[in-house]
N, C-alpha and C positions, 0 to 999 in steps of 0.2 A: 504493500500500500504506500502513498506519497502520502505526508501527512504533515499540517500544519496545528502548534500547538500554541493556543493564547494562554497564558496563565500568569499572574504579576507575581507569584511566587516564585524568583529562581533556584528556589534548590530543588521546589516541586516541579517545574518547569524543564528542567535540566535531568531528572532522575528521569521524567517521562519519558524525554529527547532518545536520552539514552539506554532506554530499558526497548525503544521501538527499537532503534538503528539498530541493538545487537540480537533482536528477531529479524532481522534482513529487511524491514522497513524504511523508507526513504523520506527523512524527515527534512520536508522540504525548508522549515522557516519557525521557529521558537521566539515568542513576543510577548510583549506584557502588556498590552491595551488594544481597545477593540479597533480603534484608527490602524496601528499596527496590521492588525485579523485583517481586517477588509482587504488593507493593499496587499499583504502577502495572499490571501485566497485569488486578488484579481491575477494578480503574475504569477502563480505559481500553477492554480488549477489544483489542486491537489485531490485527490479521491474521499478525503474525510479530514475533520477538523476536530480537533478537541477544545472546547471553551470552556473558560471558567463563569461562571453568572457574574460574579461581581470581582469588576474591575476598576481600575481608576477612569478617570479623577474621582468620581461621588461613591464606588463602591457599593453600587446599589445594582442595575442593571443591564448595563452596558455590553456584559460579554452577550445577552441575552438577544437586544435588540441587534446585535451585530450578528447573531445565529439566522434571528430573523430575514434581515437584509441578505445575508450568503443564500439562503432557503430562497431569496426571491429571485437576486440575479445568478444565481448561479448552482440552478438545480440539481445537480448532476454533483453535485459535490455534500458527503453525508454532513449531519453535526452530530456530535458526541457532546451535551451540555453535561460540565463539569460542577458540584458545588461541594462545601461543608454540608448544607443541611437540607433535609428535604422543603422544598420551594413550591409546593404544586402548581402553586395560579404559574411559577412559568412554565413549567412540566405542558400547564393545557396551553397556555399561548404558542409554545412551538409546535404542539401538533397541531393546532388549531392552524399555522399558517401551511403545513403540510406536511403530511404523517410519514414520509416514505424516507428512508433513510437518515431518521431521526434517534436518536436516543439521550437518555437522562441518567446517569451515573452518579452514588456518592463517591465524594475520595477518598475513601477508606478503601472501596472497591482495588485501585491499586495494587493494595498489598496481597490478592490473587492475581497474579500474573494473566496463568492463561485466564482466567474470565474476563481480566480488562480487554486484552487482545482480540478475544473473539467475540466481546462485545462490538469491540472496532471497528473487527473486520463485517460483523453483521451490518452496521451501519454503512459503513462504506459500501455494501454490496445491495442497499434500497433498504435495507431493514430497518428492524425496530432493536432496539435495545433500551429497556426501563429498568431502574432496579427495582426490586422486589417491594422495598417500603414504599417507594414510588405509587407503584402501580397499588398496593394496601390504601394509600392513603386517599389516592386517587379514586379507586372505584368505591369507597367508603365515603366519598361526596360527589357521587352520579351522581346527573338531575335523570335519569332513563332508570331507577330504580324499576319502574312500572314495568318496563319492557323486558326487562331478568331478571322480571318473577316466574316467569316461564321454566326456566333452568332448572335444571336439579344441582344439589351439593357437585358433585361429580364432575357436571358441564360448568361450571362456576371455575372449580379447578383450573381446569383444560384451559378456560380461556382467561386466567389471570397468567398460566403459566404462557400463553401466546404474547398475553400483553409482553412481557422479560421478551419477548423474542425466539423465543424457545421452537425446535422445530418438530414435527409428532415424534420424531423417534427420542430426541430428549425428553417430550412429553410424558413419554411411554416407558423412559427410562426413571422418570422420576418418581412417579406413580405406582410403578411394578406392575406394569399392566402391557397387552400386545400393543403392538403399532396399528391394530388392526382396530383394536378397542378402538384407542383414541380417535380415528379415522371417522368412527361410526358416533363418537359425542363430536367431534369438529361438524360433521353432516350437518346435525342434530341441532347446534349451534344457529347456523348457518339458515336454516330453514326456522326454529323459533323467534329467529331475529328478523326474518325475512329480507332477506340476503342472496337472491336470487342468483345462478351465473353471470356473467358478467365479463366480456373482451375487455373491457373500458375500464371496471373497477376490482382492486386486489380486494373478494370481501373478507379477509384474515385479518386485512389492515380494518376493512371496516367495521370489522366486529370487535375491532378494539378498539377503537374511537366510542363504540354504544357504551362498553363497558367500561371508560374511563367518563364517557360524561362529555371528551373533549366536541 
């Protein structure tokens, strides 16, 4: 993966740099402000970007609205929002500008190696990656309550573990159940949400937009 990383932390910023480059990743550009992010994403292009939410000067939202803005001009390229704490309203504003190659990360995450990486690499690749409290805290303030009531305990599972990103065979691994199983609560899913086939739309992605609320 090419990868650009905003963070005003430099020892955080620098561990990152260097924990990608010695997975054989090509880290195009390491920054501390979202000014920085924008121009390194416009020149460099990179396949996925890691931001932190709060950056200078105010330390408030900065790295966010700059996820945003990449998300606009420059689709094709994932974000990986980085924070200390869980943040949901911006968790829903970045999906809310567009779910596909998005994801939400604490930094604690980090200190799993491969999870941070193949959260990355999920994002860079159109996916989703949420962390786990993320997505708890998030489907735990739907306004689409109504809509998965439908659900059983089971299929509630299945598709918080979609939200993370998760793909059926990890599903399937987590749960200790077939891939077969989970296939047949994804269906299931999919059809109480009403969720039709769909050329035009991923509905894995949109059934996780119902279940976060975004």
């Amino acid at each position: 993966m090419r990868v650009v990383i905003a963070e005003d932390a430099a020892v955080l910023r620098e561990l990152l740099a260097r924990m990608l480059a010695e997975r054989g990743h090509e880290v195009c550009a390491a920054v501390g402000d979202a000014e920085a992010l924008r121009a390194a994403v416009a020149e460099h292009r990179p396949d996925v970007t890691v931001v932190d939410i709060r950056m200078p000067p105010t330390h408030t939202d900065e790295g966010l609205r700059a996820a945003i803005d990449i998300r606009e001009r420059h689709p094709g390229t994932g974000v990986l929002l980085f924070s200390q704490y869980i943040e949901t309203k911006y968790a829903t504003r970045l999906l809310a500008a567009g779910s596909a190659g998005v994801g939400y990360l604490l930094k604690d995450r980090v200190a799993n190696v491969a999870e941070f990486t193949d959260s990355l690499a999920r994002v860079a690749a159109g996916g989703t990656a949420l962390d786990p409290e993320v997505v708890t805290q998030l489907a735990g303030a739907s306004r689409h309550r109504e809509d998965l009531a439908a659900l059983t305990a089971r299929e509630r599972d299945v598709l918080a573990l979609m939200a993370e990103g998760r793909s059926n065979a990890a599903i399937a691994q987590t749960l200790v159940v077939s891939a077969g199983t989970v296939e047949k609560h994804v269906a299931s899913i999919f059809a109480k949400l009403g969720l039709p086939p769909s050329e035009d739309a991923n509905r894995r992605v949109l059934a996780v937009l119902r279940h976060l609320g975004a």
